[in-house]
PDB file of N, CA, C, O and CB in Angstrom:
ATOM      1  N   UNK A   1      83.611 156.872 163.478  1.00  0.00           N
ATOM      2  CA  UNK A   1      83.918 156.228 162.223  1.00  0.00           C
ATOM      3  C   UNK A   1      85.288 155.549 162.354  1.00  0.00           C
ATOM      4  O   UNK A   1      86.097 156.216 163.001  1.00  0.00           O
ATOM      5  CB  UNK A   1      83.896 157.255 161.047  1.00  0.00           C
ATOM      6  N   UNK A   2      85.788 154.216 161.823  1.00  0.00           N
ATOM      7  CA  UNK A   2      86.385 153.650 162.079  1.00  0.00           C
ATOM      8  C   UNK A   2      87.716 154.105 160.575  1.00  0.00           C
ATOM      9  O   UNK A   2      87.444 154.135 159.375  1.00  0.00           O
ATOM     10  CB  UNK A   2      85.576 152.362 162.441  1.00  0.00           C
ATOM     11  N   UNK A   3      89.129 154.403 161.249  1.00  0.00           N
ATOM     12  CA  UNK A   3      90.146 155.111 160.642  1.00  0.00           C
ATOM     13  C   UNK A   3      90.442 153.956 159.085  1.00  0.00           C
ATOM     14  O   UNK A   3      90.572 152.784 159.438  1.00  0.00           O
ATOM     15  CB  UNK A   3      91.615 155.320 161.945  1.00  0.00           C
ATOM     16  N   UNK A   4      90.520 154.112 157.960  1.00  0.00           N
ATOM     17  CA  UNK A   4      90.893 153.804 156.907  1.00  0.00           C
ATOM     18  C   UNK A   4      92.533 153.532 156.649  1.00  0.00           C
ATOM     19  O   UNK A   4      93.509 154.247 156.421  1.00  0.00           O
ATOM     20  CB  UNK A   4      90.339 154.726 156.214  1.00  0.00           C
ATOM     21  N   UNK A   5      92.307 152.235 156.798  1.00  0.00           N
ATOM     22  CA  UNK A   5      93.899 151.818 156.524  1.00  0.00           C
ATOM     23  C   UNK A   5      94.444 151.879 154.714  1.00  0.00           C
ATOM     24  O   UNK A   5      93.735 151.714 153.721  1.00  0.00           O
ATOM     25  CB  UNK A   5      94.059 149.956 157.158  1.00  0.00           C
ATOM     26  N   UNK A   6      96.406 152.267 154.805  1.00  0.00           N
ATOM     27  CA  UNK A   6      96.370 152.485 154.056  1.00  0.00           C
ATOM     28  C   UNK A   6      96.256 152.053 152.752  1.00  0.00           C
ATOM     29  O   UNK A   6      96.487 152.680 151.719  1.00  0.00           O
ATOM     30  CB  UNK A   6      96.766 152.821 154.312  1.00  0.00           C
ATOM     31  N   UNK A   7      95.681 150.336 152.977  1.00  0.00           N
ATOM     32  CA  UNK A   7      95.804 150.108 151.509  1.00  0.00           C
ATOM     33  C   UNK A   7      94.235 149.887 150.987  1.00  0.00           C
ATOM     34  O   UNK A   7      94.057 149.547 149.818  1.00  0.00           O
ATOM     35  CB  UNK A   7      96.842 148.720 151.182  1.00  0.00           C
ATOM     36  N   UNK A   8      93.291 150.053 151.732  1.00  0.00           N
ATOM     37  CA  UNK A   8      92.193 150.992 151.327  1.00  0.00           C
ATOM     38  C   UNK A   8      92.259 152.607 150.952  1.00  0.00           C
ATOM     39  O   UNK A   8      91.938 153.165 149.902  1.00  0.00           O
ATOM     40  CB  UNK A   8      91.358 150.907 152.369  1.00  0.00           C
ATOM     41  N   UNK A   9      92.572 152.932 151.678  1.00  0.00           N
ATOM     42  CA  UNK A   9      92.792 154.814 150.550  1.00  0.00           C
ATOM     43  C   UNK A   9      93.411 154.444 149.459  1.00  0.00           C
ATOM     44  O   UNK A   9      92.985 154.687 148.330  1.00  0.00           O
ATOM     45  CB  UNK A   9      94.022 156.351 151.226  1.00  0.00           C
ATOM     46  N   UNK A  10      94.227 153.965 149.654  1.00  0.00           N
ATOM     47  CA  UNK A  10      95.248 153.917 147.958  1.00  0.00           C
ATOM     48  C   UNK A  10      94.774 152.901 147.335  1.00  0.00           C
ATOM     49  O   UNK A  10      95.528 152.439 146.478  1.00  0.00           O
ATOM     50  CB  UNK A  10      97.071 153.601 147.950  1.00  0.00           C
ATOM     51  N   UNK A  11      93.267 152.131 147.542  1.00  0.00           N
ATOM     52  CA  UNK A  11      92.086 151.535 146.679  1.00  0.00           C
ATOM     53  C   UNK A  11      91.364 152.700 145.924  1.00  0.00           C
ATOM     54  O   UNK A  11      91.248 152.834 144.706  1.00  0.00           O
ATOM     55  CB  UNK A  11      90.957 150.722 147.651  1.00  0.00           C
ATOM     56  N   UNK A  12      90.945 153.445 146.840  1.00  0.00           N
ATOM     57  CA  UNK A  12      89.948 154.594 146.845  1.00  0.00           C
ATOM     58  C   UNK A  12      90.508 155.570 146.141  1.00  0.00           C
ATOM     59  O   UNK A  12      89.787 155.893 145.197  1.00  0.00           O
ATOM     60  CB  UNK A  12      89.552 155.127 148.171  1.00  0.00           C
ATOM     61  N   UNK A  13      91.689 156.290 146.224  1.00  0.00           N
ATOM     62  CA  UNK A  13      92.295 156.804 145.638  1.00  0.00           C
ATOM     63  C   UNK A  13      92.679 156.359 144.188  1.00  0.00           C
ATOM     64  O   UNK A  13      92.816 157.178 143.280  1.00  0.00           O
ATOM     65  CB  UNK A  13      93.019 156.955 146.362  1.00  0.00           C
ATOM     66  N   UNK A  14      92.824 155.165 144.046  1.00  0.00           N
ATOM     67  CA  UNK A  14      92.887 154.833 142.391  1.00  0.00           C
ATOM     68  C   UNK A  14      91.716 154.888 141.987  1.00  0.00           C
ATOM     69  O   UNK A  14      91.598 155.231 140.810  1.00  0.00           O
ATOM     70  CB  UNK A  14      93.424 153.470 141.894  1.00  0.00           C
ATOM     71  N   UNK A  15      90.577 154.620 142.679  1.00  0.00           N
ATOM     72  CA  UNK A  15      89.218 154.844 142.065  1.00  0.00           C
ATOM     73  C   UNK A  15      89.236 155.907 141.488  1.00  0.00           C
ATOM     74  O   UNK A  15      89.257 156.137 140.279  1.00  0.00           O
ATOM     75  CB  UNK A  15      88.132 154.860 142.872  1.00  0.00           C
ATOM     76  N   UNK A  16      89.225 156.790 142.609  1.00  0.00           N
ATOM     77  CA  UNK A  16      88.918 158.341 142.358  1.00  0.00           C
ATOM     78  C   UNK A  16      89.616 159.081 141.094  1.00  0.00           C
ATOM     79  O   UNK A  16      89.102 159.915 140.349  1.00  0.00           O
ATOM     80  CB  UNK A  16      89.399 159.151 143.663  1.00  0.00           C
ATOM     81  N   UNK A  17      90.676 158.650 141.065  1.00  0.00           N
ATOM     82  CA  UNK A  17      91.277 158.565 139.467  1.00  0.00           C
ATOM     83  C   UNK A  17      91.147 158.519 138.384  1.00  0.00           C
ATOM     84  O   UNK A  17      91.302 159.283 137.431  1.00  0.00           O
ATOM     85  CB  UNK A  17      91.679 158.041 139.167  1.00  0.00           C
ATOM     86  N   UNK A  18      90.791 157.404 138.570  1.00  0.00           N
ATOM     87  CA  UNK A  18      89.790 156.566 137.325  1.00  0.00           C
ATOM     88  C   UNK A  18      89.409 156.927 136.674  1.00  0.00           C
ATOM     89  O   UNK A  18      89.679 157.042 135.478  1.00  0.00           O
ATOM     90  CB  UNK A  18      88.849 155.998 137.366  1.00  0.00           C
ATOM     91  N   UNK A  19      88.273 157.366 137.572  1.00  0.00           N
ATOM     92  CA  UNK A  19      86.924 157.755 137.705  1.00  0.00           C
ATOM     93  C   UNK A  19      86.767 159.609 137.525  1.00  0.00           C
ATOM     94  O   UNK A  19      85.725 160.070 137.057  1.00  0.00           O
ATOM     95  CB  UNK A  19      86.428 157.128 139.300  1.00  0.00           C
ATOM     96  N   UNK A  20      87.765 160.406 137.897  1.00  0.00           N
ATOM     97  CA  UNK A  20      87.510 161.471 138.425  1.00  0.00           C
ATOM     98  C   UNK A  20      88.748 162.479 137.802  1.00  0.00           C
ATOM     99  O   UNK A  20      89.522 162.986 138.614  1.00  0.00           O
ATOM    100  CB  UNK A  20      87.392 161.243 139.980  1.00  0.00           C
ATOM    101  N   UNK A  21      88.893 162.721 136.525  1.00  0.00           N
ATOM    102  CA  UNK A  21      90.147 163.009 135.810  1.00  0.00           C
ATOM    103  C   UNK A  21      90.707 164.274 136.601  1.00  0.00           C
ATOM    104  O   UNK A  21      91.927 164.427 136.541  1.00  0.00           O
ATOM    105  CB  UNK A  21      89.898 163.300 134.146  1.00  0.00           C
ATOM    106  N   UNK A  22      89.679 165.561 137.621  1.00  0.00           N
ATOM    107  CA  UNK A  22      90.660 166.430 138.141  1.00  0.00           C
ATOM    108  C   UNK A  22      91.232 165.762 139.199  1.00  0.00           C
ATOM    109  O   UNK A  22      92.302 166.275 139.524  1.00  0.00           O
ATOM    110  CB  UNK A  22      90.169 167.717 138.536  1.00  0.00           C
ATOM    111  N   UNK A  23      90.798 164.465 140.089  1.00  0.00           N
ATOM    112  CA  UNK A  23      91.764 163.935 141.020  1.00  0.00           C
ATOM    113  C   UNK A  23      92.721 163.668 140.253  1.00  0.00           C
ATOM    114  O   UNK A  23      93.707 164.336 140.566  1.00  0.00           O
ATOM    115  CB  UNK A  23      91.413 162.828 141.819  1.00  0.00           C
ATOM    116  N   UNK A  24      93.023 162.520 138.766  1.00  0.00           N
ATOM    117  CA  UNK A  24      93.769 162.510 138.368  1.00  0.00           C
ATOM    118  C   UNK A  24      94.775 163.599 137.946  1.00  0.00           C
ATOM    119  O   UNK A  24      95.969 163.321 138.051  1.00  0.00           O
ATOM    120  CB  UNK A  24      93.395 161.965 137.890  1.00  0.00           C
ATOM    121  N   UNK A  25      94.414 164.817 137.477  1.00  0.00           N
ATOM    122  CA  UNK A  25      95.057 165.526 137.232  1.00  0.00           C
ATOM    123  C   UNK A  25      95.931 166.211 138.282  1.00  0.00           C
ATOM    124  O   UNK A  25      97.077 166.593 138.044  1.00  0.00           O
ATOM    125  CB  UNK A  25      94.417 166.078 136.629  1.00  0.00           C
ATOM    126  N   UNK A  26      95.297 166.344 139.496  1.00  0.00           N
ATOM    127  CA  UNK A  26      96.414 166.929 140.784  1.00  0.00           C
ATOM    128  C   UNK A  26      96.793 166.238 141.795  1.00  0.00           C
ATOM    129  O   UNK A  26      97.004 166.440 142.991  1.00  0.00           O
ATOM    130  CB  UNK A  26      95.981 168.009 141.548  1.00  0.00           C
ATOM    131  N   UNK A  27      96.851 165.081 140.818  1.00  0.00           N
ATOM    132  CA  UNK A  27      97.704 163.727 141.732  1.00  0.00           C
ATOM    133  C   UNK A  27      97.035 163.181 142.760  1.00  0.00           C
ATOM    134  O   UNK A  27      97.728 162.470 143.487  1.00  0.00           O
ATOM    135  CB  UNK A  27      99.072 164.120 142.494  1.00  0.00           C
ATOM    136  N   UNK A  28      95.753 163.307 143.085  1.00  0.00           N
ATOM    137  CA  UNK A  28      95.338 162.353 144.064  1.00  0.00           C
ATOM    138  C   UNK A  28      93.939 162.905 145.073  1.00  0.00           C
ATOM    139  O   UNK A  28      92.888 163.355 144.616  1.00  0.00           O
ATOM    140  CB  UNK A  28      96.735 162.068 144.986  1.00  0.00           C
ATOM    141  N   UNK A  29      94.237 162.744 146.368  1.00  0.00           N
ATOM    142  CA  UNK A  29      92.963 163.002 147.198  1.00  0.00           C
ATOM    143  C   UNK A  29      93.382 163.980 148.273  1.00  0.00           C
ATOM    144  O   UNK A  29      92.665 164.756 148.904  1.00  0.00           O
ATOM    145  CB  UNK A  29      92.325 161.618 147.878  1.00  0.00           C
ATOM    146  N   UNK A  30      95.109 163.726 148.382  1.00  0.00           N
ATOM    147  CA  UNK A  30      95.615 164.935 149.664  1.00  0.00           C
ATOM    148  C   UNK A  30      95.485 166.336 149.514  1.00  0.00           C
ATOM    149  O   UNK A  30      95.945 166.989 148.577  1.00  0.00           O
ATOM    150  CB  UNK A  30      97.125 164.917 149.970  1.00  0.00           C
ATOM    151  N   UNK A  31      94.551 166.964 150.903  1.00  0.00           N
ATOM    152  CA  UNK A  31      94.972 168.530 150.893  1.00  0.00           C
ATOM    153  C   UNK A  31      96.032 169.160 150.319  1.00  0.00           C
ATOM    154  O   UNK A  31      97.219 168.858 150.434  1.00  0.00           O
ATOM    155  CB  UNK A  31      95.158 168.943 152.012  1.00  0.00           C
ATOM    156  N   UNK A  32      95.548 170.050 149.693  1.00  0.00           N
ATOM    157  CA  UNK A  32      96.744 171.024 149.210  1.00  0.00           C
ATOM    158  C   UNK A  32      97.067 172.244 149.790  1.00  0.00           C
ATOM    159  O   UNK A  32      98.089 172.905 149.605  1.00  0.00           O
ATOM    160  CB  UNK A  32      96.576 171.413 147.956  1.00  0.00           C
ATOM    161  N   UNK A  33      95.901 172.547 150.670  1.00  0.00           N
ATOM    162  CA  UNK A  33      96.042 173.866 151.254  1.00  0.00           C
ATOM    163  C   UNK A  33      95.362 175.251 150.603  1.00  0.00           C
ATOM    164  O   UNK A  33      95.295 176.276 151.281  1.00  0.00           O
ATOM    165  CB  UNK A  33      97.462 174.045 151.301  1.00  0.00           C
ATOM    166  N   UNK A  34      94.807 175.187 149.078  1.00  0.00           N
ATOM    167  CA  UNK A  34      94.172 175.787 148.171  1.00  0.00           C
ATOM    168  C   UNK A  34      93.168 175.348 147.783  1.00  0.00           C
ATOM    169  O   UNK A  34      93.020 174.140 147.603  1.00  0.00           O
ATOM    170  CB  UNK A  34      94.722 175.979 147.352  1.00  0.00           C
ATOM    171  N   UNK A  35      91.986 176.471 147.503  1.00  0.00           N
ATOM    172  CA  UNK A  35      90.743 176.387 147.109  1.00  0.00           C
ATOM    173  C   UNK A  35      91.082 176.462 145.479  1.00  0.00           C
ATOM    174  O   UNK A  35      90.270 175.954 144.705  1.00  0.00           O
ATOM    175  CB  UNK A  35      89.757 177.557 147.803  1.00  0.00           C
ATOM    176  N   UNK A  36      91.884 176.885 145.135  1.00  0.00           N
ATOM    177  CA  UNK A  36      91.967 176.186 143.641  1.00  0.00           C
ATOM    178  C   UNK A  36      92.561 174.895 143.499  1.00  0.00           C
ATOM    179  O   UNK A  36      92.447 174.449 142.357  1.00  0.00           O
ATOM    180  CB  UNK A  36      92.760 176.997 142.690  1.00  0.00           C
ATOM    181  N   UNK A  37      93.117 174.211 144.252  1.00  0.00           N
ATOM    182  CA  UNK A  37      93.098 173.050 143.958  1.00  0.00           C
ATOM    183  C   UNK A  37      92.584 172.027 144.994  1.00  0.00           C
ATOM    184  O   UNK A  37      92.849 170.826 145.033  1.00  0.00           O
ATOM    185  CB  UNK A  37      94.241 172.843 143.566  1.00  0.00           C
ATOM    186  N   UNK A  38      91.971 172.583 145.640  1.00  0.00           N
ATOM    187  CA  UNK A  38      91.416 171.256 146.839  1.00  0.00           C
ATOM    188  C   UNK A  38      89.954 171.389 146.188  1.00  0.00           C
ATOM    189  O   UNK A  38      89.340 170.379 145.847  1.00  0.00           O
ATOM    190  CB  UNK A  38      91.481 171.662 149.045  1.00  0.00           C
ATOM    191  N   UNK A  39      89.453 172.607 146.039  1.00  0.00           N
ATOM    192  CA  UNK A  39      88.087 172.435 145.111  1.00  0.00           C
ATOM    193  C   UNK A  39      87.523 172.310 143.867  1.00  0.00           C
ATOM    194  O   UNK A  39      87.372 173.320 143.182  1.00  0.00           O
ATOM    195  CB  UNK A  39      87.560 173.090 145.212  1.00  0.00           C
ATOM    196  N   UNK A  40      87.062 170.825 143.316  1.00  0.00           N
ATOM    197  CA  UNK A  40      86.973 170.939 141.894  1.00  0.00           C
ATOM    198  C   UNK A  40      86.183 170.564 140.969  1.00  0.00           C
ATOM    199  O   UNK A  40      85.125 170.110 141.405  1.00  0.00           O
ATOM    200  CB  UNK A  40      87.722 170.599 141.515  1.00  0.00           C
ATOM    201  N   UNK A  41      86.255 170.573 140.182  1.00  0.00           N
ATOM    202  CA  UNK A  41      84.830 170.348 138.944  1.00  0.00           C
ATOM    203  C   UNK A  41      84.861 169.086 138.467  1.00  0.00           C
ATOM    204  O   UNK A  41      85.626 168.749 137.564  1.00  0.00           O
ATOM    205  CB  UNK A  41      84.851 171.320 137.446  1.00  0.00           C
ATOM    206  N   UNK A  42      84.067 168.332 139.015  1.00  0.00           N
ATOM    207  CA  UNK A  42      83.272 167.195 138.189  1.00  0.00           C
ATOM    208  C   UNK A  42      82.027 167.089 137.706  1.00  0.00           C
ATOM    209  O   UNK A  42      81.020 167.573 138.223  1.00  0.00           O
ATOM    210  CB  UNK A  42      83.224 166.231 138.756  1.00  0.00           C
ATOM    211  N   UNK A  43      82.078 166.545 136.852  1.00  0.00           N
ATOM    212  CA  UNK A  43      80.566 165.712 136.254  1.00  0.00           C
ATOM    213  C   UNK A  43      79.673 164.914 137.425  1.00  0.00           C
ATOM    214  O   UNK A  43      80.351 164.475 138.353  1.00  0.00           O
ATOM    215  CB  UNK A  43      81.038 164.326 135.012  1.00  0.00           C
ATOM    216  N   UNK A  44      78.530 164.724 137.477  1.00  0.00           N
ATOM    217  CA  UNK A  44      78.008 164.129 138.521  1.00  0.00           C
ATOM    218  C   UNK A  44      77.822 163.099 137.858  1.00  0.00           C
ATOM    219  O   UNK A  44      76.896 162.688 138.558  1.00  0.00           O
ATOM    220  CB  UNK A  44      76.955 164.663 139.224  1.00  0.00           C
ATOM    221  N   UNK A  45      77.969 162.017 136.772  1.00  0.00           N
ATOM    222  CA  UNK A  45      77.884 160.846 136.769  1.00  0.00           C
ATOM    223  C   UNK A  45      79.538 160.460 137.128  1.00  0.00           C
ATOM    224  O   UNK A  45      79.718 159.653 138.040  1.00  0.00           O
ATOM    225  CB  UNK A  45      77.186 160.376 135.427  1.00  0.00           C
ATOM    226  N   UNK A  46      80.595 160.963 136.501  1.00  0.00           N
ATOM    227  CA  UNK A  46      82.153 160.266 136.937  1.00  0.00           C
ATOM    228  C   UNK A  46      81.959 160.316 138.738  1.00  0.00           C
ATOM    229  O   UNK A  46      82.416 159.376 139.389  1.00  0.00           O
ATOM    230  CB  UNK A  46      83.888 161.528 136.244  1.00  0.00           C
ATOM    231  N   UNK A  47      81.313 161.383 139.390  1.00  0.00           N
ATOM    232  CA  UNK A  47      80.987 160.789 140.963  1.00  0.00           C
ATOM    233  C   UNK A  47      80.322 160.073 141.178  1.00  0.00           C
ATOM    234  O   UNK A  47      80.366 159.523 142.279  1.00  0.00           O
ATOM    235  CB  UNK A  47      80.579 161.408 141.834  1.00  0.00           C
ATOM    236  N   UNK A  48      79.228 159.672 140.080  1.00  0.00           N
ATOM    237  CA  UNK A  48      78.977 158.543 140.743  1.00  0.00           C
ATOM    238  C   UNK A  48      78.789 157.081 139.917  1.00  0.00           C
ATOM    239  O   UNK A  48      77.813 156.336 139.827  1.00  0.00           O
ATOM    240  CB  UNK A  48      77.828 158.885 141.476  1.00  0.00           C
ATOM    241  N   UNK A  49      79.972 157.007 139.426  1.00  0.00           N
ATOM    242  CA  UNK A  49      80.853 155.998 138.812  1.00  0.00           C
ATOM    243  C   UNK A  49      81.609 155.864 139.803  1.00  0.00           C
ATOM    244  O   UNK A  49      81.581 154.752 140.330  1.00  0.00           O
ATOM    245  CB  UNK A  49      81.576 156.276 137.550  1.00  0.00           C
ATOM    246  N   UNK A  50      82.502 156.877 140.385  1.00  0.00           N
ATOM    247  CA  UNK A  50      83.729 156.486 141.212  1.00  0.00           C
ATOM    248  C   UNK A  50      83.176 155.955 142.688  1.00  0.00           C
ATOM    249  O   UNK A  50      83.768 155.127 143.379  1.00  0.00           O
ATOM    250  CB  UNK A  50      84.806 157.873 141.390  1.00  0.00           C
ATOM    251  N   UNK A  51      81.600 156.764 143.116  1.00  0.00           N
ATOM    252  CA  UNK A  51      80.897 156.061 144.519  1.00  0.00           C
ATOM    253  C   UNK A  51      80.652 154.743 144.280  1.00  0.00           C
ATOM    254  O   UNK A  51      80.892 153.920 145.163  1.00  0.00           O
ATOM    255  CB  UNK A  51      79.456 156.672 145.006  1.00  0.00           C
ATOM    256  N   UNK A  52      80.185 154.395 143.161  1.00  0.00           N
ATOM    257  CA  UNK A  52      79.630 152.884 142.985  1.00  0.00           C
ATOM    258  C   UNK A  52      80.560 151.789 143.109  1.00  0.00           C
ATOM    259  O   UNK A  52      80.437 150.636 143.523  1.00  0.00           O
ATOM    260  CB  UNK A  52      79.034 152.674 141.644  1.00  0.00           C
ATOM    261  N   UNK A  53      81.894 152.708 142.460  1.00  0.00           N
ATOM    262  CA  UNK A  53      83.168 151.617 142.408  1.00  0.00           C
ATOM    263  C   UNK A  53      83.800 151.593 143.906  1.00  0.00           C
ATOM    264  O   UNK A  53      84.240 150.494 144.244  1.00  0.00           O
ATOM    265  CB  UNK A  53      84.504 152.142 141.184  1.00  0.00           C
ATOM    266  N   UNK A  54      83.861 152.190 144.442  1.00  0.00           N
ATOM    267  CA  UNK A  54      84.061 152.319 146.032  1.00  0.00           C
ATOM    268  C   UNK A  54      83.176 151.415 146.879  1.00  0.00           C
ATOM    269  O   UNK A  54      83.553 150.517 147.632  1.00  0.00           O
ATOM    270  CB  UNK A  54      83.752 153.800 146.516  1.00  0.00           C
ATOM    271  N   UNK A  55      81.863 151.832 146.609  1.00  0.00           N
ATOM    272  CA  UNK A  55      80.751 150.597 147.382  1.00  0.00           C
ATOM    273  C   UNK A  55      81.131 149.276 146.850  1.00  0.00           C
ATOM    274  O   UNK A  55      81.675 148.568 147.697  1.00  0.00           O
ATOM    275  CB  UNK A  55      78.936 150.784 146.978  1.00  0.00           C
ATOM    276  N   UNK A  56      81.051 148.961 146.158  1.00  0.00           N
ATOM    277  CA  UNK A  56      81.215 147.763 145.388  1.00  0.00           C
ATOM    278  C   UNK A  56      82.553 147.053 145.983  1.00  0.00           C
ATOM    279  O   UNK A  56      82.529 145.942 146.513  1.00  0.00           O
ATOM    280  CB  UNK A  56      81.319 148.123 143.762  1.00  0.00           C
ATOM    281  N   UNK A  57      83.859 147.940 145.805  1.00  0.00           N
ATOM    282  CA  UNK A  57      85.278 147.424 146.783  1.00  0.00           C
ATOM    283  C   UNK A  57      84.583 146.801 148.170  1.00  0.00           C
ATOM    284  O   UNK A  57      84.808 145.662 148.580  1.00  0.00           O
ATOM    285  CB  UNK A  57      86.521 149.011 147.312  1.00  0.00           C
ATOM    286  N   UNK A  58      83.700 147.764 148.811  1.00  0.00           N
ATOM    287  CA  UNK A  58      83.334 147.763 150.525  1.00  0.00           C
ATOM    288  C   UNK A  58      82.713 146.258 150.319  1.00  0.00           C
ATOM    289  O   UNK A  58      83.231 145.176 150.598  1.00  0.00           O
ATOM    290  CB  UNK A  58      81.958 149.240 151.289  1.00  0.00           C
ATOM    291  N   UNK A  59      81.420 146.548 149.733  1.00  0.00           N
ATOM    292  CA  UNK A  59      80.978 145.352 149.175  1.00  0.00           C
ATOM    293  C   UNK A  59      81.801 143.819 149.415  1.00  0.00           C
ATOM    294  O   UNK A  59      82.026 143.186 150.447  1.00  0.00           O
ATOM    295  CB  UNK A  59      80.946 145.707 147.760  1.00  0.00           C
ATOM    296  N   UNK A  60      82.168 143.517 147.812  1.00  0.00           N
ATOM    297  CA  UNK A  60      82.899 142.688 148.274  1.00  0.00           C
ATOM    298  C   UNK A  60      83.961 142.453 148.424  1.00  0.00           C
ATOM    299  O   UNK A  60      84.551 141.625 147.731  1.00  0.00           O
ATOM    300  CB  UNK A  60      82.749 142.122 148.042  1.00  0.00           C
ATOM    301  N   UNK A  61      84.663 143.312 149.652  1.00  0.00           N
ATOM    302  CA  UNK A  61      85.829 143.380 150.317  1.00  0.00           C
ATOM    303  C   UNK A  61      87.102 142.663 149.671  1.00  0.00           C
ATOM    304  O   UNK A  61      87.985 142.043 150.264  1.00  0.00           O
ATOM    305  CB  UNK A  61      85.551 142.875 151.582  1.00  0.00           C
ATOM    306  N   UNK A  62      86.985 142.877 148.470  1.00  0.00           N
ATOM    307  CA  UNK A  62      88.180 142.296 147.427  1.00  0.00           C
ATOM    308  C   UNK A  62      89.275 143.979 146.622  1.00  0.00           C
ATOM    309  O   UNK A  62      88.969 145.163 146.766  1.00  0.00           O
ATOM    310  CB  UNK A  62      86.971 141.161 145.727  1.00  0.00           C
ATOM    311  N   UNK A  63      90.131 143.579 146.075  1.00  0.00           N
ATOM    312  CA  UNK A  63      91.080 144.863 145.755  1.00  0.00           C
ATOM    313  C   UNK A  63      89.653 145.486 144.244  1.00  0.00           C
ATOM    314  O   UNK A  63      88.752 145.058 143.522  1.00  0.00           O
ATOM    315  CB  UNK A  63      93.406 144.154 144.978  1.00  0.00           C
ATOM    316  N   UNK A  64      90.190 146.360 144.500  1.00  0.00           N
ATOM    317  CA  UNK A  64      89.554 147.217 142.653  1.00  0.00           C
ATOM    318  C   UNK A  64      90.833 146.640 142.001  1.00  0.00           C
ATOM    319  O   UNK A  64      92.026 146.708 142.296  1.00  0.00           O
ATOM    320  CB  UNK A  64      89.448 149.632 142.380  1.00  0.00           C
ATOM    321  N   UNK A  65      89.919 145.861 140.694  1.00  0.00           N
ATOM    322  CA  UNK A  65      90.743 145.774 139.634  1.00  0.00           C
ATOM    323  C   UNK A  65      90.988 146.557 138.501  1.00  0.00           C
ATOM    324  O   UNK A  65      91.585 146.075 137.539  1.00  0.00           O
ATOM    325  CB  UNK A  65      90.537 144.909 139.255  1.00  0.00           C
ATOM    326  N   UNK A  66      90.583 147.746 138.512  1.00  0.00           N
ATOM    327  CA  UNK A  66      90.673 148.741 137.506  1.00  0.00           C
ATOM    328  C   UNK A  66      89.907 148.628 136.309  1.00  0.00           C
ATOM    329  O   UNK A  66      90.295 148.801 135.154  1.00  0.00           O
ATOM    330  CB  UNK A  66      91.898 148.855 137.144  1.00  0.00           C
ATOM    331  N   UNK A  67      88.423 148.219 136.850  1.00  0.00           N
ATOM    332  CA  UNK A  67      87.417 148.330 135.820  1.00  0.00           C
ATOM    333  C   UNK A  67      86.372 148.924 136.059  1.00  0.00           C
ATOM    334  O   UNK A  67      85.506 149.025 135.189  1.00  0.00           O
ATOM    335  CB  UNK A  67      87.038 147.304 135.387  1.00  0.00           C
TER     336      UNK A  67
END
């Protein structure tokens, strides 16, 4: 798999945000080192709101505009 540069993660990462209020809530996508906070509860449509908005970036290889 080909390594993710950083201003794709920090695309993906605002997605996931967005999209995904416990990423929002513990600041982001980096390990923490804890199963209480590296593992967490979402809804399965905000995942897949935040997958669609991710494909869609890949797609057409333009920035997320935060919609």
């Amino acid at each position: 798999m080909t390594p993710i540069n950083k201003d794709v993660m920090d695309e993906i990462v605002a997605i996931a945000r967005r999209y995904i209020y416990a990423v929002d809530a513990r600041g982001g996508l980096n390990q923490h080192g804890n199963d209480g906070e590296d593992f967490i509860e979402c809804s399965v449509w905000s995942l897949q709101a935040a997958l669609e908005a991710v494909y869609l970036l890949g797609k057409e290889g333009k920035k997320w505009t935060g919609q």
